[in-house]
Each structure stands twice: as structure tokens, then as C-alpha cells.
C-alpha positions in Angstrom: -1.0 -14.0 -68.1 -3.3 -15.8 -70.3 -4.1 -14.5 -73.6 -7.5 -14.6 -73.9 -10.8 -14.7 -71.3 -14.6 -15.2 -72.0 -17.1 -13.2 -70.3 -20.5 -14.1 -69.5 -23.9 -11.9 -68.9 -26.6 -9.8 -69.6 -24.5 -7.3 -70.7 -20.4 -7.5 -71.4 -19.4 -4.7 -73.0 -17.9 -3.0 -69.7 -16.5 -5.9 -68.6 -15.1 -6.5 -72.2 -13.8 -2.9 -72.1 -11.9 -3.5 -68.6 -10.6 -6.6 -70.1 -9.0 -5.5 -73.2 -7.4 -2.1 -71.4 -5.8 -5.0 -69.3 -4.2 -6.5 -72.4 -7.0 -9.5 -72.8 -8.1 -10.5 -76.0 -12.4 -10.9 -75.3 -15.0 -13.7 -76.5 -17.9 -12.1 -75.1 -21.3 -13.3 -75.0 -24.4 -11.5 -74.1 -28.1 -10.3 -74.7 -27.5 -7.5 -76.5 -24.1 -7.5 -79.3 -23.7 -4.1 -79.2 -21.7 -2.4 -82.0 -19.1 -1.2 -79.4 -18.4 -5.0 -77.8 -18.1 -6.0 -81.3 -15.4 -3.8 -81.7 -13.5 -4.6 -78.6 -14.0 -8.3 -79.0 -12.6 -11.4 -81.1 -15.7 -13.4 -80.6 -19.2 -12.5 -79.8 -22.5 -14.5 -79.1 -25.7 -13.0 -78.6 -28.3 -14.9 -77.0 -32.5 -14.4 -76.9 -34.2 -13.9 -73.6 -35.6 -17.3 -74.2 -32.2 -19.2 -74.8 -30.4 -16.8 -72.0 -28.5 -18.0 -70.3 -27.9 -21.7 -70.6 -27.2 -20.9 -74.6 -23.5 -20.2 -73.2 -22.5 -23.2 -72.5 -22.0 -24.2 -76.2 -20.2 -20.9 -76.7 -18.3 -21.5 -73.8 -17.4 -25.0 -74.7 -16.2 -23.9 -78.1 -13.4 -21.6 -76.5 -9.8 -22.7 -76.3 -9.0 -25.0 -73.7 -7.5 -23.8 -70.5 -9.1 -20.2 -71.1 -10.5 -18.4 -68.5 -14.0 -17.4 -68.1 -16.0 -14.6 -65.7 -19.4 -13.8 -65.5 -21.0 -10.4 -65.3 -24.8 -9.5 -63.9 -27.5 -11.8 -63.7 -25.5 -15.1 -64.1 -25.3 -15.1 -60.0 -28.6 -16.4 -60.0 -27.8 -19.6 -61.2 -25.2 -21.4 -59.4 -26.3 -24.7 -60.8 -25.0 -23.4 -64.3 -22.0 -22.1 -62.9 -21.0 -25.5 -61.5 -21.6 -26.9 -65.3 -19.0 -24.6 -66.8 -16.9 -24.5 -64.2 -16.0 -28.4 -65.2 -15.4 -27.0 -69.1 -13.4 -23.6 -68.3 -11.2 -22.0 -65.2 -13.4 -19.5 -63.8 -12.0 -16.5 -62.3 -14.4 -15.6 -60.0 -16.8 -16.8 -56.9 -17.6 -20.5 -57.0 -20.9 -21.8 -57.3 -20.6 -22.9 -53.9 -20.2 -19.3 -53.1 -22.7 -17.9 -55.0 -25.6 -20.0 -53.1 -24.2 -18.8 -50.0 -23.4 -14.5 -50.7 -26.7 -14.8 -52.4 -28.5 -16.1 -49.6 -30.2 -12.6 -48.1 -30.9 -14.7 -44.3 -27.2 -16.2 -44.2 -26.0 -12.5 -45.4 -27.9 -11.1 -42.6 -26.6 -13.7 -39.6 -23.1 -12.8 -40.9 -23.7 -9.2 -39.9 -24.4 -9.3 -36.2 -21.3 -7.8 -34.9 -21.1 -5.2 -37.9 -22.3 -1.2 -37.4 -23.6 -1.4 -40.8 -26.6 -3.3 -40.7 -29.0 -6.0 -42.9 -32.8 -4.3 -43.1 -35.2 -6.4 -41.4 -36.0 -10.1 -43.1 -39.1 -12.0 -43.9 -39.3 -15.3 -45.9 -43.2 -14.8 -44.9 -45.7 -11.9 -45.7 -44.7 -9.6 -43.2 -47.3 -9.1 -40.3 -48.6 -5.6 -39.4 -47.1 -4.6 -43.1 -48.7 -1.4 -42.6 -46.9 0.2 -39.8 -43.9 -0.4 -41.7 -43.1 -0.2 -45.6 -41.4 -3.5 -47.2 -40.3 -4.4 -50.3 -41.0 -7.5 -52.2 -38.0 -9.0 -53.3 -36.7 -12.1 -55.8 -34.1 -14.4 -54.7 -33.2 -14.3 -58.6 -32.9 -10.6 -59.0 -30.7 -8.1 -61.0 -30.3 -4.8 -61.7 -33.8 -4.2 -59.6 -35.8 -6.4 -61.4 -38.3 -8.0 -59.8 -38.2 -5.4 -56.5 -41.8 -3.5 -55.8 -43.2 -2.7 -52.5 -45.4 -5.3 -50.7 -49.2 -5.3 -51.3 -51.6 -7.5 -49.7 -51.8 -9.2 -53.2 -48.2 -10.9 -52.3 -49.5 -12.9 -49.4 -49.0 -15.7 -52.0 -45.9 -15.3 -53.4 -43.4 -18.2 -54.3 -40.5 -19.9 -52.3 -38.3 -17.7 -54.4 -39.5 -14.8 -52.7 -38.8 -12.7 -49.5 -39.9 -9.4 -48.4 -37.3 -6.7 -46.7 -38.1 -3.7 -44.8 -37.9 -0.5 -46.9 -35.6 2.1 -45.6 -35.2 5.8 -47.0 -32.2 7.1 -48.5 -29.1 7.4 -51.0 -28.4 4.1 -53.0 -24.8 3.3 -53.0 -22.6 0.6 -54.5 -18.5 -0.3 -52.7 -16.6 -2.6 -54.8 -13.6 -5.0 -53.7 -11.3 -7.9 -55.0 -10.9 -10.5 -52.7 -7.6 -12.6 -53.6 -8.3 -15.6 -50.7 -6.2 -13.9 -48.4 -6.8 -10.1 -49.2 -9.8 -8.3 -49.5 -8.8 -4.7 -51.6 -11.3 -2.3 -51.6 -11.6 -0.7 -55.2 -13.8 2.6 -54.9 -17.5 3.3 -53.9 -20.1 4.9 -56.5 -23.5 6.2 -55.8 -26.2 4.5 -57.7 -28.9 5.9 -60.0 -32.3 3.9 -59.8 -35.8 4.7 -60.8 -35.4 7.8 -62.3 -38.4 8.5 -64.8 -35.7 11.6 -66.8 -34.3 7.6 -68.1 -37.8 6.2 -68.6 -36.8 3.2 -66.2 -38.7 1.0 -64.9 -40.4 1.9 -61.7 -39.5 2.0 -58.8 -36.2 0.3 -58.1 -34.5 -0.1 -61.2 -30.6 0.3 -62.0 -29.7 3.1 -64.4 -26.4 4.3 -63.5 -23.6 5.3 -61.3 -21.3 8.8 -60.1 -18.4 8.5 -58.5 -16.5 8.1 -56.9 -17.6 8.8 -53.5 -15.6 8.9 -50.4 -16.7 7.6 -46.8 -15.2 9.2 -43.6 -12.4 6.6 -42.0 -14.5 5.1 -39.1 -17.2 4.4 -42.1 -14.1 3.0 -44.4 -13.0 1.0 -41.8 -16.3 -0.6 -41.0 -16.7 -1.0 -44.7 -13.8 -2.8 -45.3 -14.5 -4.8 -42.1 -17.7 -5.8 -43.6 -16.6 -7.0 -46.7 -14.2 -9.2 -45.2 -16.3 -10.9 -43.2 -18.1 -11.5 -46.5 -15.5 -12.6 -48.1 -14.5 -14.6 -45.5 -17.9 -16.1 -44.5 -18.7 -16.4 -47.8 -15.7 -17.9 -49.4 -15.8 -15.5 -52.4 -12.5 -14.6 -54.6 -12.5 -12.4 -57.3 -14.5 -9.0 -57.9 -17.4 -8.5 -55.9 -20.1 -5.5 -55.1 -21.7 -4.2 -51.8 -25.2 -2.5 -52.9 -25.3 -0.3 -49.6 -27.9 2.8 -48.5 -27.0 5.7 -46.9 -29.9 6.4 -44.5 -30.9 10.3 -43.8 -29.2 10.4 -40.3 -26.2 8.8 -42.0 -26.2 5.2 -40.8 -24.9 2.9 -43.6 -27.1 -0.3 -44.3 -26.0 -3.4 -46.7 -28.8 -4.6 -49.5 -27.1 -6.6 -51.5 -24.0 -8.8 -52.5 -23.0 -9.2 -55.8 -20.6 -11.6 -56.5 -19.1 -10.3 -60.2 -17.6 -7.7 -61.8 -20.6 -4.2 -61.7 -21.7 -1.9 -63.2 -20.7 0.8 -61.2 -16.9 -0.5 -62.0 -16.6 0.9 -65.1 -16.7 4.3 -63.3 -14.3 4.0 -61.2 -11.9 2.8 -63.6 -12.4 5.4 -66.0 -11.4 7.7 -63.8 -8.8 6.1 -62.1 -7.3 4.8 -65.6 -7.4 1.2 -64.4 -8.5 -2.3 -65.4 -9.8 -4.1 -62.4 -10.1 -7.2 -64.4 -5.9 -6.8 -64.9 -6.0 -6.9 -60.9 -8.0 -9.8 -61.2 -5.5 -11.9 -63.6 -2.6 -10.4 -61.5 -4.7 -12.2 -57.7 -5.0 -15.5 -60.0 -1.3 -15.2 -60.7 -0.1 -14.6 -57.6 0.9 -11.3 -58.0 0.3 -8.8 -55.4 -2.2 -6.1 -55.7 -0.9 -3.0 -55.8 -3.7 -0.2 -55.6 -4.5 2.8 -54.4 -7.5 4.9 -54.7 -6.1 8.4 -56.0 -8.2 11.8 -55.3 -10.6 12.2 -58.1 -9.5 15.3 -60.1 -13.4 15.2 -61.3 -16.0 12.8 -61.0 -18.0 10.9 -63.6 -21.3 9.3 -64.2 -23.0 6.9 -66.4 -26.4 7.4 -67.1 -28.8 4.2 -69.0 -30.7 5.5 -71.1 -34.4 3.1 -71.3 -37.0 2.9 -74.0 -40.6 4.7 -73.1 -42.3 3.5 -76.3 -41.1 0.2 -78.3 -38.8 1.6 -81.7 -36.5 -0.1 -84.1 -32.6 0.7 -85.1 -33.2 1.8 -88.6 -29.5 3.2 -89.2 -25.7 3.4 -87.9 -25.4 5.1 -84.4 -22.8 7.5 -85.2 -21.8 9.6 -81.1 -21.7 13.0 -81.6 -18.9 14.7 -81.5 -17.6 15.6 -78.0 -19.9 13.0 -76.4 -19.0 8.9 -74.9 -21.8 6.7 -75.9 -21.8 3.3 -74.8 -23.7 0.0 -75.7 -24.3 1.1 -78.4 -27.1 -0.7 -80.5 -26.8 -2.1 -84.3 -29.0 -1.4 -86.8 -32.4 -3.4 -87.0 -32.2 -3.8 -83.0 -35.9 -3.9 -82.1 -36.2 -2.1 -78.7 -39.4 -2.9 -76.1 -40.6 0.0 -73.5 -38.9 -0.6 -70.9 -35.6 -1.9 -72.4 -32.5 0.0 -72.0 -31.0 1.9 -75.0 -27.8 3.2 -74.3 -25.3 4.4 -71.8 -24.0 7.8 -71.7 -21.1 9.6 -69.6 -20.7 13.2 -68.2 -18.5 14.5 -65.9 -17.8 17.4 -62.9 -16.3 18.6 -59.8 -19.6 17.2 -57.4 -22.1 14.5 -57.5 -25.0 16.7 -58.3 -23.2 18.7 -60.6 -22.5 15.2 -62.7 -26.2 14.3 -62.4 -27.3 17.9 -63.4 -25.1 17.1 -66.3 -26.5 13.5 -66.8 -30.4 14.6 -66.5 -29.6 17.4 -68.9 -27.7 15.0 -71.7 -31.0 12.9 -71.1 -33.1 14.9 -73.4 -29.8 15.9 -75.9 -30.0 12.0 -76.3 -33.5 11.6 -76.7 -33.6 14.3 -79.8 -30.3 13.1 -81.5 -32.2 9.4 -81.3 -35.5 10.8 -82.3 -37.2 8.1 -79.5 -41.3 8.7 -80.5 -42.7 11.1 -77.6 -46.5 10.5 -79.0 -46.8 7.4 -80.7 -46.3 4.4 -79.2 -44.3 2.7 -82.7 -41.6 4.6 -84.2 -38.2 4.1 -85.7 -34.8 6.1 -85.8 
């Protein structure tokens, strides 16, 4: 097993976590250089929105030859960049190839005619008789929910790297799998938190957590894990990947999303099952079979991302409580815009809503300990 592996993102510090429990050492680069991934990793370089995310390449150049690299949210959306450092570094994880194709919504939703779980309805145009139905306006870039609102008459003009899918009612979930080339393994399921205003995130679809795991009957498994080959298959992908699914209110499973990278919703699933899926990862590139099994939760977890309602600064060290688990955590003169996230935080419990009751109430605990201005709209902690 190599020694060493780079990750690439928005944010690395999960990834960097999984990593390092797998034996790795980390050079990490992201947006954010929080105090924990500083901790956990040999090398760290923080990029500016404006240099994000083509300022990797140097960093990524600068590495020791032969070692591997993955990426982690938002660098799916450009493939072109991918196929650059895939010429400097190995990458462990979808090609660029790959990613144009799993990240192709239309070609997605051809894949799925013979599956029970379904693609909401498609339009590369503004969607006529809008009002009869509800649809979203999506990016072809996206992450994490960004760019996602409902459709307005106002988008009648949007650009070629938009689309527009019909909104459908119910519980946001995320399924996550390694496909080894001739394997697909599925890893856990999570369900997702998004929009909530208890984390001041941005309205109305944005990311800001997971709790699991969650279990799925075994016809719903099987179609599941039917689904994600065909992915896979279809979409030549290797490596970790995500499923962002929904959970209608008569049941009915529908897929949203693929995302071809390690998730956010991982990290839950491997702190409770004491794993590191990115040590599965080396052990497919090695190999090695995959020996996994999903063991019965004794108690379930969440993490919660805590967002910015007012713009503040890091004026100190953030020390965690004691008794708590804080996570991307921020260093000291980190100057933090409404609407930015904060900080992740964990609880735990025997049900899902007892972990988000939990959550919601550690929301607030947070927000006091941080001293995040209620009234003004500049403050400090």
C-alpha cells in the first residue's frame, strides 16, 4: 500500500480523517485549512474562492511522484481538470471520462428505464405548463445544493449549463458504494439534512448533514444495489461513489443525483461502523478483495453543519467542550460570510429523530459557546 495520498476539494478534512485511520499519511488541500485537517495531515494547501480549484495543480505537482490522489465534493464538476492531473498523479477514483458521463442528469436518466427506482422528470428547456407542476432549477456544476431553487418565470433565460427537474415531496437520502471494475459493494445509506433554518443554511436545498445509518427493506436493497450497478457499469465509474436518492411519501424510492467521490454522508457511516472506506479503496486498487459487511448499528449518529447567519471573525483558539466532537474546526482570524458554514458537530441515539432532536438541540449549545451575533449583523468570537 502506498504511503502517502493527496486529496482534493472543497472540503478534506473527512476524507483526510478516513485516510489516516486507514494508515495513509495526507497532503490535503482545500478551501478552508481547518485546525483539525492540520492536525491529521503532513501537508496542507488552502486555496481562495477565486484561485479554487485550478490552484491544485501546483500543489498537486509538487507531491512525490507515483503518489496517489482523490478528489472530494465539487471537483466533479470539472472533468477537464481532472484529465490535467490525471497525466501528473495516479488517481484513485472515476475518470474524467466518467465524470462527464455520471454527471450528465439526461444520460443518468436513459440508464434508468428498466429500474423501479426512478429519474424525476427532465427539461433542458423552461418547462411548459410549469404551474401544474413544481420544478426545480438546477446547475449542471452543482454541489452540496448550491445553485438549486424552484423555477420562476424569471428562468426562462437561463444558460446552457442549466436544466430544470420536477420537484417531488419527501425524505432526502444518500446510499454509498465502491465499485472495484468488477464489484460494486454497497457501503451504508444515510439520510440527509438540507435546508434547515435551526443551521442557518442556505435556503431551500442546501446540504447540512447526515444520520445514519438507515436500512432499506430487501426488495428496496436489491433494487438499490441493482441500480448502482448499472451505474457503475454504464458509467464506467471505480472508486467511491454516492446515490443522492428521495424517499417519496407513499414510499417509492427516486434517484437525484450521482456523485462520483468520496461524501459527506461517509464519514457517518464509518464512524459507526469503525471503518476507513478510503482503506477499502487502496485494498480495490491493490487487488485485494473487499471484505465488508454492514453490521447492525448499536446506535446511530448524525452530523449536523453548522452555517453563519451574520458575517463574524475567529478572534481565538476553538477549544470543544468537553464531552462534545467538533469538526472542521476553524483557526483563528477565519473571517466567516452569512451563509458560510462554521463547523460540524456529532450526536448520537437509538432512532433517527431521536439523533436529530439531539442535533437541533446541540444547535443552539453551539451557537452560545461560539457567541455567533443574534442582533448585529458584524461581530467576532
Amino acid at each position: 500500500m502506498n504511503a502517502h495520498l493527496t486529496i482534493l476539494g472543497a472540503s478534506t478534512r473527512a476524507a483526510g480523517r478516513s485516510a489516516r485511520h486507514g494508515g495513509f499519511s495526507v497532503f490535503a488541500g482545500d478551501l478552508f485549512g481547518d485546525t483539525d485537517l492540520l492536525e491529521l495531515a503532513e501537508r496542507v494547501q488552502t486555496l481562495n474562492f477565486a484561485d479554487y480549484p485550478r490552484g491544485f495543480s501546483s500543489f498537486l505537482e509538487s507531491t512525490p511522484e507515483e503518489t496517489p490522489w482523490i478528489f472530494t465534493g465539487g471537483i466533479e464538476n470539472h472533468p477537464d481538470l481532472v484529465a490535467q492531473w490525471e497525466q501528473l498523479r495516479p488517481c484513485w477514483g472515476t475518470s474524467s471520462e466518467s465524470l462527464r458521463r455520471v454527471r450528465d442528469p439526461f444520460l443518468v436518466q436513459d440508464w434508468l428505464s428498466d429500474s423501479p427506482i426512478r429519474f424525476p422528470a427532465l427539461s433542458r428547456s423552461f418547462p411548459t405548463g410549469f404551474s401544474d407542476k413544481r420544478w426545480l432549477k438546477k446547475s449542471l456544476r452543482s454541489a452540496g445544493g448550491l445553485g438549486v431553487c424552484f423555477a420562476l418565470p424569471k428562468h426562462k433565460t437561463c444558460s446552457p449549463e442549466t436544466y430544470f427537474q420536477q420537484h417531488i415531496e419527501g425524505v432526502p437520502l444518500s446510499a454509498s458504494f465502491l465499485a472495484t471494475g468488477t464489484e460494486v459493494h454497497f457501503l451504508g445509506a444515510t439520510q440527509q439534512l438540507i435546508g434547515f433554518d435551526w443551521l442557518h443554511a442556505p435556503k431551500p436545498f442546501h446540504y447540512c448533514g447526515n444520520i445514519g445509518p438507515i436500512f432499506f427493506k430487501q426488495s428496496v436493497q436489491h433494487s438499490l444495489q441493482n441500480l448502482a450497478c448499472t451505474i457503475a457499469q454504464q458509467g464506467s465509474l471505480w472508486g467511491l461513489f454516492g446515490l443522492d436518492l428521495l424517499r417519496d411519501f407513499s414510499g417509492r424510492l427516486w434517484l437525484l443525483e450521482v456523485n462520483p467521490r468520496y461524501t459527506a454522508g461517509m464519514e457517518i457511516l464509518e464512524r459507526v461502523n469503525n471503518v476507513s472506506f478510503v482503506q477499502l479503496l487502496a485494498q480495490a486498487r491493490n487487488g485485494q478483495p473487499i471484505r465488508y459487511s454492514i453490521p447492525p448499528p448499536s446506535q446511530l449518529m448524525g452530523k449536523a453543519i453548522l452555517y453563519a447567519p451574520f458575517p463574524f471573525t475567529i478572534s481565538r483558539p476553538l477549544i470543544v467542550p468537553e464531552g462534545h466532537l467538533w469538526a472542521d474546526l476553524p483557526p483563528v482570524g477565519s473571517q466567516i460570510e452569512a451563509g458560510q458554514p462554521i463547523l460540524s458537530y456529532f450526536a448520537q441515539g437509538q432512532t433517527v429523530s431521536e439523533v436529530f432532536h439531539h442535533l437541533k438541540k446541540q444547535a443552539r449549545f453551539v451557537e452560545q459557546f461560539l457567541k455567533i451575533p443574534s442582533q448585529s449583523r458584524n461581530g467576532s468570537h
